[in-house]
PDB file as gemmi writes it, atoms N, CA and C in Angstrom:
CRYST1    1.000    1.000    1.000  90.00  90.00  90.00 P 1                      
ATOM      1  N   UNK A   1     111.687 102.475 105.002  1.00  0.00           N  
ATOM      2  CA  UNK A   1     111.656 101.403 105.964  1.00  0.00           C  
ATOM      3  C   UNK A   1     112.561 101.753 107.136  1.00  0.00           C  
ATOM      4  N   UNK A   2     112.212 101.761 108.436  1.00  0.00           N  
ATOM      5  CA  UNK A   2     112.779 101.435 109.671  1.00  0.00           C  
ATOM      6  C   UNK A   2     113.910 100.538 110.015  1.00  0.00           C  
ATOM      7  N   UNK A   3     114.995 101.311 110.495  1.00  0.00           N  
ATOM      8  CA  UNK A   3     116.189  99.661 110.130  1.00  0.00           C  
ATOM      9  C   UNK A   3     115.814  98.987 111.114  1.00  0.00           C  
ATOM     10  N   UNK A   4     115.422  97.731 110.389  1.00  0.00           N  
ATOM     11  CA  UNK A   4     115.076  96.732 111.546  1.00  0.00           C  
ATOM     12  C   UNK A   4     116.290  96.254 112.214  1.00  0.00           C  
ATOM     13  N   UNK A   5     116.041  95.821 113.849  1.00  0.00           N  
ATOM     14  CA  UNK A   5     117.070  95.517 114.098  1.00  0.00           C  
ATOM     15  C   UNK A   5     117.229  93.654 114.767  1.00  0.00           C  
ATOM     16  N   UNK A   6     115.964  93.120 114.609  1.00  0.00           N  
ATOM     17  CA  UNK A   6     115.661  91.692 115.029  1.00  0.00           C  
ATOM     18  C   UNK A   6     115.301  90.897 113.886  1.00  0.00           C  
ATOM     19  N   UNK A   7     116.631  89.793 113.190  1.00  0.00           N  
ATOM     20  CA  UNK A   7     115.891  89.363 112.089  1.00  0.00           C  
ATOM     21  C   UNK A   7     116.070  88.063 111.942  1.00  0.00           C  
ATOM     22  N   UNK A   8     115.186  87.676 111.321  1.00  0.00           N  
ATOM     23  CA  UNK A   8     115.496  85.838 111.683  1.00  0.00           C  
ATOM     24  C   UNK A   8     115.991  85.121 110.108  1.00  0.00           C  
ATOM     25  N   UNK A   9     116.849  84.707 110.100  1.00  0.00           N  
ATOM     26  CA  UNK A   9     117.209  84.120 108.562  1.00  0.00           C  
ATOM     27  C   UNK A   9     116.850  83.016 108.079  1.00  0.00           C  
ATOM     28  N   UNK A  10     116.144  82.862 107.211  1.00  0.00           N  
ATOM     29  CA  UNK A  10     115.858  80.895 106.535  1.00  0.00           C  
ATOM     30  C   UNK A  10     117.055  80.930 105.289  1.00  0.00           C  
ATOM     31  N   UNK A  11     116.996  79.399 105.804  1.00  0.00           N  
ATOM     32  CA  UNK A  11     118.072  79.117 104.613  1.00  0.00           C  
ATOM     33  C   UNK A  11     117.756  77.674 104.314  1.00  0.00           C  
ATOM     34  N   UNK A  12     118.223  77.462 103.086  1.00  0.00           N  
ATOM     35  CA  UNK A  12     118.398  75.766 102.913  1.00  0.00           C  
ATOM     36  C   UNK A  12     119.085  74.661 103.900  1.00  0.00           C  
ATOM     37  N   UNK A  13     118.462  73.564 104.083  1.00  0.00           N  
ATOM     38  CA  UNK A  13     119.709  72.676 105.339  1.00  0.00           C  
ATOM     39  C   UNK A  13     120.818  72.945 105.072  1.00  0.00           C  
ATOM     40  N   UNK A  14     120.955  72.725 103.760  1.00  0.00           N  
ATOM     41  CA  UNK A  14     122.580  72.677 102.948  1.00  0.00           C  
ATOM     42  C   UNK A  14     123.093  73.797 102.890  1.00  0.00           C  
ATOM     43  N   UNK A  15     122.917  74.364 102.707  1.00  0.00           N  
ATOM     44  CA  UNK A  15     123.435  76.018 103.123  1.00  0.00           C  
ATOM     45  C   UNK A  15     124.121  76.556 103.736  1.00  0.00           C  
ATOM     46  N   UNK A  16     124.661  75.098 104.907  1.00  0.00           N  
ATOM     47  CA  UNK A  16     125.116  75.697 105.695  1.00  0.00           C  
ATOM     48  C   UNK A  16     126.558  76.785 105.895  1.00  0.00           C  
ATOM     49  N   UNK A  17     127.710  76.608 104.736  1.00  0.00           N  
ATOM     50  CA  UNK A  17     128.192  77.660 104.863  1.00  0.00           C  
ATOM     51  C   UNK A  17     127.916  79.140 104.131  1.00  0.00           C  
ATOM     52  N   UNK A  18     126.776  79.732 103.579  1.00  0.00           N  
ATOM     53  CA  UNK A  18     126.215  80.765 103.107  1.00  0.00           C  
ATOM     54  C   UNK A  18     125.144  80.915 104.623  1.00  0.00           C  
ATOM     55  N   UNK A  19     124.701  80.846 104.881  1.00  0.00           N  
ATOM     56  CA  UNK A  19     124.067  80.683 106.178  1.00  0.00           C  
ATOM     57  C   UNK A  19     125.083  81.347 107.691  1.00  0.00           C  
ATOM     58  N   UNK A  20     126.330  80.681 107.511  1.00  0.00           N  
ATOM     59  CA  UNK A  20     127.266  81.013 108.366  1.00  0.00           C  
ATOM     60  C   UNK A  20     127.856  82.348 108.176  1.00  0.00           C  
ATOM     61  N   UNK A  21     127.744  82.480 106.798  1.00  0.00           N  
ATOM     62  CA  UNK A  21     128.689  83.830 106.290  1.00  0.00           C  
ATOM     63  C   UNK A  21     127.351  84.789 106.241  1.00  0.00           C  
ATOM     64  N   UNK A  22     126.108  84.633 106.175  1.00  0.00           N  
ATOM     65  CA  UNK A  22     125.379  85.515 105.713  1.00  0.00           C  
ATOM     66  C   UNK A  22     125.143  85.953 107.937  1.00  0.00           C  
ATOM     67  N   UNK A  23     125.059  85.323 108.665  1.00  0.00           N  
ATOM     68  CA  UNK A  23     124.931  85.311 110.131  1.00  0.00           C  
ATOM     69  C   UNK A  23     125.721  85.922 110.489  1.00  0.00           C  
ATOM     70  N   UNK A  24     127.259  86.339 110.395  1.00  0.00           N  
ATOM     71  CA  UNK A  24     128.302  86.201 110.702  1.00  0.00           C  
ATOM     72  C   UNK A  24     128.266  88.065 110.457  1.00  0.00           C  
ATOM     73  N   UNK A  25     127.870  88.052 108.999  1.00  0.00           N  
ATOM     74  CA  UNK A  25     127.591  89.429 108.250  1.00  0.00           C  
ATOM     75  C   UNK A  25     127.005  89.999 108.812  1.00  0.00           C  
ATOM     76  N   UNK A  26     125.470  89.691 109.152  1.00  0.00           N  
ATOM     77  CA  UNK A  26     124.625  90.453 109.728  1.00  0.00           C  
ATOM     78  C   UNK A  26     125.144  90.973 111.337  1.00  0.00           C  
ATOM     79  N   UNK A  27     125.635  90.097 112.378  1.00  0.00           N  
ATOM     80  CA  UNK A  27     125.813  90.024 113.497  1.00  0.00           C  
ATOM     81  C   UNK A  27     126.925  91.291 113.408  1.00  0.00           C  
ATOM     82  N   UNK A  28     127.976  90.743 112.585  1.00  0.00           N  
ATOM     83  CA  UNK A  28     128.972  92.428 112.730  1.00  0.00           C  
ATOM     84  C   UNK A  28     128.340  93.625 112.179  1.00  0.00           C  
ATOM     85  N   UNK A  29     126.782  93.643 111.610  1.00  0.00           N  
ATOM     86  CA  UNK A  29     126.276  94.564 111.189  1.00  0.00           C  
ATOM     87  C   UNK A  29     125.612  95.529 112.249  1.00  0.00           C  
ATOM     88  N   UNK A  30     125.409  94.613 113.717  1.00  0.00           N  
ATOM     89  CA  UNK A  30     124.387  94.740 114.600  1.00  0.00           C  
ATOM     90  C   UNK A  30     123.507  94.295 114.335  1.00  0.00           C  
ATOM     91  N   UNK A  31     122.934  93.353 114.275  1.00  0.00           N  
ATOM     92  CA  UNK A  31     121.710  93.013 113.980  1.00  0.00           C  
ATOM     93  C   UNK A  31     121.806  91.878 115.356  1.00  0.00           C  
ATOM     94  N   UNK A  32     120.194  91.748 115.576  1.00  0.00           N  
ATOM     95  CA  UNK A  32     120.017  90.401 116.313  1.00  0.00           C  
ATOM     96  C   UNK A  32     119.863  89.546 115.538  1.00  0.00           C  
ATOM     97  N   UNK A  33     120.128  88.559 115.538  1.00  0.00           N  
ATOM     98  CA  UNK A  33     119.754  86.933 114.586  1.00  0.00           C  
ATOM     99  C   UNK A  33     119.684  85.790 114.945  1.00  0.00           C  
ATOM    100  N   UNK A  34     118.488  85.324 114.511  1.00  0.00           N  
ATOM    101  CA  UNK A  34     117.765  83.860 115.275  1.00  0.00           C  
ATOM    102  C   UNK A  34     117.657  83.461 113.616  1.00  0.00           C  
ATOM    103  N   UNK A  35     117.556  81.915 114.090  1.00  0.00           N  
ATOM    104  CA  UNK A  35     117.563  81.191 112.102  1.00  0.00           C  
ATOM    105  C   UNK A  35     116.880  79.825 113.198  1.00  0.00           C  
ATOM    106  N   UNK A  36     116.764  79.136 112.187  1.00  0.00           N  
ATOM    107  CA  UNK A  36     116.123  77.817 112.619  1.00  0.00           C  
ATOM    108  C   UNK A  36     116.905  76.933 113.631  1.00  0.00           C  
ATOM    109  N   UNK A  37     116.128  76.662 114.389  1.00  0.00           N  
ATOM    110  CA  UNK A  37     116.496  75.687 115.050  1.00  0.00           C  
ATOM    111  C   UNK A  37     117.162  74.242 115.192  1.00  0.00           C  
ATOM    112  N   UNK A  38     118.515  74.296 115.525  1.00  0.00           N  
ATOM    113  CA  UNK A  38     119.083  73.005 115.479  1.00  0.00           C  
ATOM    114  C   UNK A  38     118.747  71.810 116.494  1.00  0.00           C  
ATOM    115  N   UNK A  39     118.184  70.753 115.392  1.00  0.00           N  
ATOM    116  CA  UNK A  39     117.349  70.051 116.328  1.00  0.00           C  
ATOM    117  C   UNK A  39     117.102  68.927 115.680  1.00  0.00           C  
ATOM    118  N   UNK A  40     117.322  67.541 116.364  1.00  0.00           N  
ATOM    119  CA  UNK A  40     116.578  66.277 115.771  1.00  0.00           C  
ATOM    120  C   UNK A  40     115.624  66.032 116.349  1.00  0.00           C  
ATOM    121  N   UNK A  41     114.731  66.237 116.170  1.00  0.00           N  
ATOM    122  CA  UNK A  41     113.392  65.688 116.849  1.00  0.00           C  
ATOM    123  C   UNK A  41     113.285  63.690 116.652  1.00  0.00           C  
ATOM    124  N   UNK A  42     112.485  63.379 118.090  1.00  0.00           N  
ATOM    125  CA  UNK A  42     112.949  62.381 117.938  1.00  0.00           C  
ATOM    126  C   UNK A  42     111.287  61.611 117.701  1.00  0.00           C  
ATOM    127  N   UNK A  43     110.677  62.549 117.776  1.00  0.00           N  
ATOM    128  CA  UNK A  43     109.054  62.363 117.205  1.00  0.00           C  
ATOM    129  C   UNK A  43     108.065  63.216 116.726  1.00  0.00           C  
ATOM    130  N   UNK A  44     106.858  63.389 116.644  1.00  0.00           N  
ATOM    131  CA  UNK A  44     105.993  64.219 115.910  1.00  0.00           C  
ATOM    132  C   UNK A  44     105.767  65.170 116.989  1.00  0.00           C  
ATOM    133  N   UNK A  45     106.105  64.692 118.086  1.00  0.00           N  
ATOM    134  CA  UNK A  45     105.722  66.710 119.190  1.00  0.00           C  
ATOM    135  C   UNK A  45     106.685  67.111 119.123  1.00  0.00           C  
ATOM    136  N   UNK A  46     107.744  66.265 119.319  1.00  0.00           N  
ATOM    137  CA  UNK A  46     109.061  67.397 119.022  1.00  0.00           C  
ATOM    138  C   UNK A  46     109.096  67.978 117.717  1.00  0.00           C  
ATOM    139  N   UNK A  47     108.817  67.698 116.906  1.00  0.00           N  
ATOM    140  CA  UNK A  47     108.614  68.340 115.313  1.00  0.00           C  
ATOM    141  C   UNK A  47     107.985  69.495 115.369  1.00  0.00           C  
ATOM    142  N   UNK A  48     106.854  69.229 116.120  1.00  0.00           N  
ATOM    143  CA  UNK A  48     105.367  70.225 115.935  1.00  0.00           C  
ATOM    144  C   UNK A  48     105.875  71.193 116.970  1.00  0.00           C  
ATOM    145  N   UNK A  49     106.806  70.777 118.320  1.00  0.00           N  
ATOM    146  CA  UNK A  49     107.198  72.024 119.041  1.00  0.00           C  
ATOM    147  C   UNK A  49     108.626  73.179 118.344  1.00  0.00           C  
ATOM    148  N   UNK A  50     109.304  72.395 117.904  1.00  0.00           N  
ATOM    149  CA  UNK A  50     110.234  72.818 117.182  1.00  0.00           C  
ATOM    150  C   UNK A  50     109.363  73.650 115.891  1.00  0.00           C  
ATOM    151  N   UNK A  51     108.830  73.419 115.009  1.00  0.00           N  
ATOM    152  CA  UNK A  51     108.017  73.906 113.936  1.00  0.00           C  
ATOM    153  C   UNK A  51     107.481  75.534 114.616  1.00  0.00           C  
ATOM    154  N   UNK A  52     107.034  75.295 116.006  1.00  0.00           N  
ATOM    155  CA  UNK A  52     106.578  76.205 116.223  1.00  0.00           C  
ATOM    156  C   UNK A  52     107.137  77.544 117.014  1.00  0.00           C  
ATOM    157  N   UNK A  53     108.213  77.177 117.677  1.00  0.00           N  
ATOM    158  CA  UNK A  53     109.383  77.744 117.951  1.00  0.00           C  
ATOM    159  C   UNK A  53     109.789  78.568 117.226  1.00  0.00           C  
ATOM    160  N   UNK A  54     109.861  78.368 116.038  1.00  0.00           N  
ATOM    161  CA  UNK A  54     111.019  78.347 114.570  1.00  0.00           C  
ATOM    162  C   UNK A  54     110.047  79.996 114.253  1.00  0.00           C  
ATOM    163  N   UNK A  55     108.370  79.323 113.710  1.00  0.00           N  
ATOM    164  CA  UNK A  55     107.146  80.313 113.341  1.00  0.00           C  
ATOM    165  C   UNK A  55     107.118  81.362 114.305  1.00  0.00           C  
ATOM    166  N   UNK A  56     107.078  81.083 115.806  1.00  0.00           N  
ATOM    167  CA  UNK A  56     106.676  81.999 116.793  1.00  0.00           C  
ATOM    168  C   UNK A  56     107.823  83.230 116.524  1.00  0.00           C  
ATOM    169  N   UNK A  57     109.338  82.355 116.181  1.00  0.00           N  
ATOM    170  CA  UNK A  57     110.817  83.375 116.013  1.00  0.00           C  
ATOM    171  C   UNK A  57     110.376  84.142 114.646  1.00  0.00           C  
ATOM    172  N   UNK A  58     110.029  83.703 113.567  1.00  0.00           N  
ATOM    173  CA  UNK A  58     109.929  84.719 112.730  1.00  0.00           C  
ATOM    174  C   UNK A  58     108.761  85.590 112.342  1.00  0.00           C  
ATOM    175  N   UNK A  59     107.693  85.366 113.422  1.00  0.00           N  
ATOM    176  CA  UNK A  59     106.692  86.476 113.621  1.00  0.00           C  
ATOM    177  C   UNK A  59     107.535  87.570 114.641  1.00  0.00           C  
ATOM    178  N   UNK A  60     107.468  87.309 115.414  1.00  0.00           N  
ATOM    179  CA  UNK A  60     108.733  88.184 116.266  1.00  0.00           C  
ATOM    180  C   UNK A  60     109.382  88.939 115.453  1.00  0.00           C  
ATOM    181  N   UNK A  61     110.346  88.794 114.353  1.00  0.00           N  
ATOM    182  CA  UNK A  61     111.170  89.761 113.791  1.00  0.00           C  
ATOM    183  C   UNK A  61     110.948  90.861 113.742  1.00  0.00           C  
ATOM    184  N   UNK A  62     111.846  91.672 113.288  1.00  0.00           N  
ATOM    185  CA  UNK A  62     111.636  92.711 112.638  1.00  0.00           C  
ATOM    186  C   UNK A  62     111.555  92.636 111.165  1.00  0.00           C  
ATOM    187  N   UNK A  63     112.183  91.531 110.632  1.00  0.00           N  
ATOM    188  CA  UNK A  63     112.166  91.083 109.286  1.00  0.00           C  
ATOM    189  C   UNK A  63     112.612  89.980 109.062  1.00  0.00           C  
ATOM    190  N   UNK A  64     112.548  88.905 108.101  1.00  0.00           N  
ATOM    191  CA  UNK A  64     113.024  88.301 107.722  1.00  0.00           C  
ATOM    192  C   UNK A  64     113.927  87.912 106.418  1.00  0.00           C  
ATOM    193  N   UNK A  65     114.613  87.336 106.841  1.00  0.00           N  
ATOM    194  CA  UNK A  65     116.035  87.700 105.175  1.00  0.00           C  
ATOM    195  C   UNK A  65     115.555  86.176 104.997  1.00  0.00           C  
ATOM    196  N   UNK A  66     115.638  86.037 103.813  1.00  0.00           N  
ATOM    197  CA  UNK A  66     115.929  84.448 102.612  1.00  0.00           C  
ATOM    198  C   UNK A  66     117.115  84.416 101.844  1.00  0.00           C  
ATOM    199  N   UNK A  67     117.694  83.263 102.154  1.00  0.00           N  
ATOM    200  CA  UNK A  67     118.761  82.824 101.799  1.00  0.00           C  
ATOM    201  C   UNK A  67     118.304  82.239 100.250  1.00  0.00           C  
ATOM    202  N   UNK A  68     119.101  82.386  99.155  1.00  0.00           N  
ATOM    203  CA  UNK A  68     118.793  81.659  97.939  1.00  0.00           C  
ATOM    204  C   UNK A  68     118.295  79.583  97.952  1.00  0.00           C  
ATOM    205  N   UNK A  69     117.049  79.791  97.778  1.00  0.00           N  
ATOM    206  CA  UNK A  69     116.254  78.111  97.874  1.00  0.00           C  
ATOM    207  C   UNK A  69     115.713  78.535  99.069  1.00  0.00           C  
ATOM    208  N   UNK A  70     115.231  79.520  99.768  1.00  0.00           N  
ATOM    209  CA  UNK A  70     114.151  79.672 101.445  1.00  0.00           C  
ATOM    210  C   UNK A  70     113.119  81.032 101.068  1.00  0.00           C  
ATOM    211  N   UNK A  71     113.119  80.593 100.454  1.00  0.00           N  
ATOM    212  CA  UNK A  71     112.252  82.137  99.685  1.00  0.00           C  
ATOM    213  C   UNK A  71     110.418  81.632 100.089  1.00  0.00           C  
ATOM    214  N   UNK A  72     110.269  80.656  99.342  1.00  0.00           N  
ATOM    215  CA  UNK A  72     108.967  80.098  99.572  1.00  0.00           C  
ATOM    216  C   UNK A  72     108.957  78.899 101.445  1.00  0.00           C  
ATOM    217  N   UNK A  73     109.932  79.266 101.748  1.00  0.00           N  
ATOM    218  CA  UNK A  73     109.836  77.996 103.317  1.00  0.00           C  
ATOM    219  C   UNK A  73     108.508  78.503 104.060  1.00  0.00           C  
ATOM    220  N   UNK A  74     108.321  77.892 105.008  1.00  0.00           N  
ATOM    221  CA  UNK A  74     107.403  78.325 106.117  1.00  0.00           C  
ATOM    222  C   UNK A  74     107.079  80.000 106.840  1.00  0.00           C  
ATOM    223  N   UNK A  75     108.691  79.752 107.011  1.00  0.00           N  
ATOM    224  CA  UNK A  75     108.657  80.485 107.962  1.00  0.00           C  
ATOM    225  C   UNK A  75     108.293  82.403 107.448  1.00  0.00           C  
ATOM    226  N   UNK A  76     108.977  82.375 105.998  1.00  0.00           N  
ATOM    227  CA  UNK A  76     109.265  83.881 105.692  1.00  0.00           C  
ATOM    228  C   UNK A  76     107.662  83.847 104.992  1.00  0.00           C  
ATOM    229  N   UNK A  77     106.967  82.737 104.830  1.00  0.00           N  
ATOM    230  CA  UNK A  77     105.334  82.335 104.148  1.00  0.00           C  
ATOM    231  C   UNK A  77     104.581  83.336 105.401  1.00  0.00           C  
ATOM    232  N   UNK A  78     105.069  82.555 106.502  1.00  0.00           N  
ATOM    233  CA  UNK A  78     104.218  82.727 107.760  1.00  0.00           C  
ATOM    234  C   UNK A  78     104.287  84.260 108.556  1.00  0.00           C  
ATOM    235  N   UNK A  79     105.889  84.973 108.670  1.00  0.00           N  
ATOM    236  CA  UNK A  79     105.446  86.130 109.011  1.00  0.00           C  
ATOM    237  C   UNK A  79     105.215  86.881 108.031  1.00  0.00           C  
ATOM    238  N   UNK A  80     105.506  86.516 106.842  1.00  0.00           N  
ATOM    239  CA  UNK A  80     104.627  87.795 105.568  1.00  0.00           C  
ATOM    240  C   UNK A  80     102.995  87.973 106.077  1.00  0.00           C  
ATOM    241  N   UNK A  81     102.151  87.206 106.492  1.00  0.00           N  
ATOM    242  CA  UNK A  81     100.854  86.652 106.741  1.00  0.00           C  
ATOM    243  C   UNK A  81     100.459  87.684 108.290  1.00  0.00           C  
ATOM    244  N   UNK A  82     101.760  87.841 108.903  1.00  0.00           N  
ATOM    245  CA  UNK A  82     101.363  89.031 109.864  1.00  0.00           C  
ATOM    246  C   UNK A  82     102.625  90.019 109.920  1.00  0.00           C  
ATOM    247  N   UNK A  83     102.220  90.486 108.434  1.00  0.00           N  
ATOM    248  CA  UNK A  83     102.616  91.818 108.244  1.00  0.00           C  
ATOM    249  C   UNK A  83     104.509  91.818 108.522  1.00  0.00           C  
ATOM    250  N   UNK A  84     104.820  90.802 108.817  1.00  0.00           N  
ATOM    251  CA  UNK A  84     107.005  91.309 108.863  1.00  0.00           C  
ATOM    252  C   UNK A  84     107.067  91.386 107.595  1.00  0.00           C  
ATOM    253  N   UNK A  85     107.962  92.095 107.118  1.00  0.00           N  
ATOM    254  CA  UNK A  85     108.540  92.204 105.917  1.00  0.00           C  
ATOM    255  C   UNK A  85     109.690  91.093 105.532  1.00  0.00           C  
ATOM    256  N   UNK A  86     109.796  90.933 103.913  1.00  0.00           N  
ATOM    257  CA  UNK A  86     110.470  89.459 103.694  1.00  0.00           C  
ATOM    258  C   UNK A  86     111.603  90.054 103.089  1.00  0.00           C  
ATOM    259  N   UNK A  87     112.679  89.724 103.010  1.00  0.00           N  
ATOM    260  CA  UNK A  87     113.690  90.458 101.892  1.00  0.00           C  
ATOM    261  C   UNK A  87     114.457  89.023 101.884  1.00  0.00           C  
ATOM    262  N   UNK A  88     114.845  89.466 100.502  1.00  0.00           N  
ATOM    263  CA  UNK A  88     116.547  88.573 100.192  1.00  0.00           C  
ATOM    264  C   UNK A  88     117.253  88.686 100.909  1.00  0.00           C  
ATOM    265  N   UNK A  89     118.262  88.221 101.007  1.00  0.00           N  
ATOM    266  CA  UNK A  89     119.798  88.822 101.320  1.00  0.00           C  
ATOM    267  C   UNK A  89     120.431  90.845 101.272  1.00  0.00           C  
ATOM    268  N   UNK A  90     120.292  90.016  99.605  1.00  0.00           N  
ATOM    269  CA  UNK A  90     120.690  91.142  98.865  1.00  0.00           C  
ATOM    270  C   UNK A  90     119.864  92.401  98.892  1.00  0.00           C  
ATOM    271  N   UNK A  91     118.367  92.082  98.761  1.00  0.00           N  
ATOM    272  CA  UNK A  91     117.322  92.880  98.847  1.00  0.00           C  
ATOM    273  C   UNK A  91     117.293  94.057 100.173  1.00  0.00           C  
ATOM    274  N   UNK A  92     117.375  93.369 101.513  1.00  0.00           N  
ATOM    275  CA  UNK A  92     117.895  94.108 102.562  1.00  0.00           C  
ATOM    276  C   UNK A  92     118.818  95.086 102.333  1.00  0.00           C  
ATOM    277  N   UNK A  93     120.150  94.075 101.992  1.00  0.00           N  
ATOM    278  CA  UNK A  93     121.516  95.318 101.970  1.00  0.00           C  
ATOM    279  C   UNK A  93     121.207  96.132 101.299  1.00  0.00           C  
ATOM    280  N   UNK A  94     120.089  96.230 100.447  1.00  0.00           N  
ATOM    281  CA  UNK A  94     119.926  97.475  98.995  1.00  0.00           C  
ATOM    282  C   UNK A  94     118.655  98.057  99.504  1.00  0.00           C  
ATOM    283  N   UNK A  95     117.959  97.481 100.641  1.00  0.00           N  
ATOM    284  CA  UNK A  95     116.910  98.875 101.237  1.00  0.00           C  
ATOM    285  C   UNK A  95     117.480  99.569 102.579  1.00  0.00           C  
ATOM    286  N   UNK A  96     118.570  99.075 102.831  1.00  0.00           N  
ATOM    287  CA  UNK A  96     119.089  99.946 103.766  1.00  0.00           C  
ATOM    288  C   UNK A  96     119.630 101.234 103.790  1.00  0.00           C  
TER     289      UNK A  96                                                      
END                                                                             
């Protein structure tokens, strides 16, 4: 595998400090990193634009990492479907 260098992370809402530390990791790794969008939508287009934002960012990648509980989310569903590659966390650091 190619070290990717654009990767977008899903994680659980709650997550948020494994999320911070796993971002934090990657970024001093070099990596680029985009993760979901912080956002209250305050109706169903803002949902559906945000939703799609989020999809459009992790087709883009170079890969996508899953945080433990984001394994099955949307997003790492959606660019598996055009071909990005999905990894764990852990899975990454161990194909690098």
């Amino acid at each position: 595998m190619s070290h990717p260098t654009r990767l977008y992370v899903a994680a659980p809402a709650l997550a948020t400090a494994a999320l911070t530390a796993a971002v934090a990791a990657l970024l001093a790794a070099g990596y680029l990193v985009t993760t979901a969008t912080e956002a209250a939508p305050v109706d169903a287009n803002d949902l559906l634009d945000v939703t799609a934002h989020d999809m459009d960012a992790a087709r883009a990648a170079d890969a996508v990492v899953t945080l433990p509980g984001a394994e099955d989310f949307p997003e790492p569903v959606y660019a598996a479907l055009f071909g990005v590659p999905v990894f764990t966390l852990d899975a990454l650091v161990g194909a690098l």
